[in-house]
C-alpha positions in Angstrom: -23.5 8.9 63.4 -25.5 6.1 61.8 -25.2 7.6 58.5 -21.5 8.4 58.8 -21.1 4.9 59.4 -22.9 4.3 56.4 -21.6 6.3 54.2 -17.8 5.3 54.7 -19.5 1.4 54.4 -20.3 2.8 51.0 -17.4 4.7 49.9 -15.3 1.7 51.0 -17.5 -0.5 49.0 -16.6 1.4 46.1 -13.1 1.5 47.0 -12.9 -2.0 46.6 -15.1 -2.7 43.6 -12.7 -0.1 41.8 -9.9 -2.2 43.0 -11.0 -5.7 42.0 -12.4 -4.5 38.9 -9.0 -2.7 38.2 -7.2 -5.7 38.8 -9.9 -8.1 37.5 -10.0 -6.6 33.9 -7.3 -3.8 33.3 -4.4 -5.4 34.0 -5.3 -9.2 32.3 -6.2 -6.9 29.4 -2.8 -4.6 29.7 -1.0 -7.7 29.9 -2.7 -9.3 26.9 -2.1 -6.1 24.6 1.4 -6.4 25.5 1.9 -9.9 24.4 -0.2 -9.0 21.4 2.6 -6.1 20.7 5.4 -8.8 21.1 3.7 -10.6 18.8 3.4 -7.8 16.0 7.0 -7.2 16.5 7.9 -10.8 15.4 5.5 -10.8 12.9 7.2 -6.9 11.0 10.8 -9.2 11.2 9.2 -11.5 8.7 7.5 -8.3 6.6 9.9 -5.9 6.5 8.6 -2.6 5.5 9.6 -1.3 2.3 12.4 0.8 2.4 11.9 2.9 -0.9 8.9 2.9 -3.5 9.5 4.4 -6.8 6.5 2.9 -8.6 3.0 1.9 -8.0 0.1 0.0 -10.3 -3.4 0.9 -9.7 -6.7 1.4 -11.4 -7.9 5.3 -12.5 -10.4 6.9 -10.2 -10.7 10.0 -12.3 -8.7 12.9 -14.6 -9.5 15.8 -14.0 -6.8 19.1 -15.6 -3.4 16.6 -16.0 -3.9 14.8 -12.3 -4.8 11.4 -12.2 -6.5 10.0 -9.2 -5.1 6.4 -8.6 -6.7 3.7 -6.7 -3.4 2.0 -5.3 -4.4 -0.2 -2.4 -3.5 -0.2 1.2 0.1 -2.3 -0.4 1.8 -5.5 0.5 2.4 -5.2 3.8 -0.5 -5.2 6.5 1.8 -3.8 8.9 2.3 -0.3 6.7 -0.3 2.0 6.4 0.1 3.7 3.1 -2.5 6.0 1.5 -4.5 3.9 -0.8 -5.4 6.7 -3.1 -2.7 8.6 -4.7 -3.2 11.8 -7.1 -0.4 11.2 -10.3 0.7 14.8 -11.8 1.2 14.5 -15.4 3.6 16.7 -16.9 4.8 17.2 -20.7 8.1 15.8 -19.9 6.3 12.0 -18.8 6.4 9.2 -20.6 3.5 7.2 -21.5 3.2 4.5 -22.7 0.8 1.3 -23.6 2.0 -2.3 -23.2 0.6 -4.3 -26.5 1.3 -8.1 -26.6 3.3 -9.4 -29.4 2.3 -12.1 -31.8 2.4 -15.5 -29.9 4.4 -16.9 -32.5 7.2 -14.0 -32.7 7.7 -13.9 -28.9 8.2 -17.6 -28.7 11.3 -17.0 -31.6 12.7 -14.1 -29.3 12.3 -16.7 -26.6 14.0 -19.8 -28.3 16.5 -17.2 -29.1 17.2 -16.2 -26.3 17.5 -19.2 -24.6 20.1 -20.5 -26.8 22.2 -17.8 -25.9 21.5 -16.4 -22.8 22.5 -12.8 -22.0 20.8 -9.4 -21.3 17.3 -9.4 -20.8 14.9 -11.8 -21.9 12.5 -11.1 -23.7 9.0 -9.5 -22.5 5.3 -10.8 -24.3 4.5 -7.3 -25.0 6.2 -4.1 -26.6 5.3 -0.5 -25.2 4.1 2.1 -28.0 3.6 6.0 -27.3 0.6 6.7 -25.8 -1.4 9.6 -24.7 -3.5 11.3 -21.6 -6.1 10.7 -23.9 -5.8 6.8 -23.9 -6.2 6.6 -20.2 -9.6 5.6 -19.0 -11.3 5.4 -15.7 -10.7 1.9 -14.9 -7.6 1.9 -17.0 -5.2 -0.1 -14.3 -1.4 2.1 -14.9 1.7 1.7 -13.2 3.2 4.9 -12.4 7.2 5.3 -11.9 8.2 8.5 -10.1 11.7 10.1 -9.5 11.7 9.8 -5.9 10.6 8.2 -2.5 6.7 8.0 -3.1 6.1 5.4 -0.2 4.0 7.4 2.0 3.1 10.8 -0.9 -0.4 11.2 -1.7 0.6 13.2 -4.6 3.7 13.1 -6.9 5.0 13.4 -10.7 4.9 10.5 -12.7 8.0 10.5 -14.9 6.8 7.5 -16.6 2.9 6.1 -16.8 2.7 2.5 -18.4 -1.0 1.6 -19.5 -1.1 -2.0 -18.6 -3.4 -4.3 -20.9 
């Protein structure tokens, strides 16, 4: 009898220790995540994620048989997880090409040009020249433009691969 009496002492015990520490330190902390999740939700109205991405600069990982392994970053937006390595198919129908920067003097002439009659595009600092596979590097930072949505692809055809400077 004793130890029935004891035993229901105990088992009530830890009734209410579950209890209090339930209520003590789940729901404070359920509450809290909630607010933090309001909070989030303000925070994505002032980063929108990106709709569509088309194009993407990174550095080379490695080449290996036409695929280019590009180091891309997480992007932009802290709130989007995108794959921060990408693999870039080369095809014989991309483009590359190597940006080289013009002559100080000659692009501030297309400059003043331009500016005294403004239309079109202005002018860039650099001109892009044919390039090969064979020019890209480990290292080499590229920005890759692809036909479609590549937001969230870990691998896609470039159609066009721009060796920056």
């Amino acid at each position: 009898m004793e130890s029935n009496k004891t035993l229901s002492i105990g088992i009530g015990a830890l009734v209410v220790g579950l209890l209090v520490g339930y209520f003590a330190a789940y729901v404070p902390a359920r509450i809290k995540m909630q607010k933090t999740e309001q909070s989030i939700e303000r925070v994505k109205q002032i980063f929108p994620e990106t709709a569509e991405l088309k194009t993407l600069t990174g550095a080379v990982k490695s080449i290996v048989d036409g695929k280019i392994t590009l180091d891309t970053g997480t992007g932009f937006n802290p709130l989007e997880v995108l794959p921060a390595t990408r693999v870039v198919s080369v095809s014989d129908d991309t483009v590359i090409v190597r940006r080289v920067f013009k002559d100080v003097a000659l692009f501030q002439k297309e400059m003043s040009e331009y500016q005294k009659k403004p239309s079109g595009t202005p002018p860039f600092p650099y001109r892009e020249v044919a390039a090969e596979l064979s020019d890209v590097k480990e290292g080499t930072s590229l920005t890759v433009e692809a036909a479609e949505n590549i937001k969230t692809k870990e691998s896609f055809e470039a159609v066009k691969i721009i060796v920056q400077p």
